[in-house]
N, C-alpha and C positions, 0 to 999 in steps of 0.2 A: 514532529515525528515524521520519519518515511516511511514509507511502506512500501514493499515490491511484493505483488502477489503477480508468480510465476505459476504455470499450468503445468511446466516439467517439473516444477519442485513440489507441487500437490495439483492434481488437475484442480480439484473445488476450489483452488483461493480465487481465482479469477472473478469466477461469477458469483463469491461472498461479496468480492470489492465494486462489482457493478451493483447499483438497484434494479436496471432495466437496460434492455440492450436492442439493438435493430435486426429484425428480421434476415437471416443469413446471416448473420458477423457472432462472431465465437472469438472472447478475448481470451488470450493467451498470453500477454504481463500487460500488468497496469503496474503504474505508478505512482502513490498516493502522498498526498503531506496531512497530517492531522494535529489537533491541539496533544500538547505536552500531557494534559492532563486524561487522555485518552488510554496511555500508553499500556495500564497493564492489558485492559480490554484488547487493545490489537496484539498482541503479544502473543495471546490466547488466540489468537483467529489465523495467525498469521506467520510462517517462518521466518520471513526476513523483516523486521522492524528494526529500526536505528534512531537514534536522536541527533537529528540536527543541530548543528553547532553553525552559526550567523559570526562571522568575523568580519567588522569594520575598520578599513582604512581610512581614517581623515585626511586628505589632502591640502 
């Protein structure tokens, strides 16, 4: 799974997607990958989730 929690798309996704953060610093998008089996739960938390699609080239 990805996940993009955006602060323009919902200020609180940010700081659901962080546990803890540094004194002064305020995020405003993260980037997340999580297990597949996660997906309805972030879906529910989250406006932009996606399912990663892995395509390998053998050379």
């Amino acid at each position: 799974m990805h996940v993009y929690a955006n602060y323009y798309t919902e200020p609180g996704e940010p700081d659901r997607a962080v546990g803890s953060r540094r004194q002064g610093l305020k995020p405003m998008a993260v980037f997340l990958r999580a297990r597949l089996d996660e997906e309805q739960q972030l879906r529910d938390k989250f406006a932009r989730t996606h399912v990663g699609r892995w395509f390998v080239l053998t050379l």
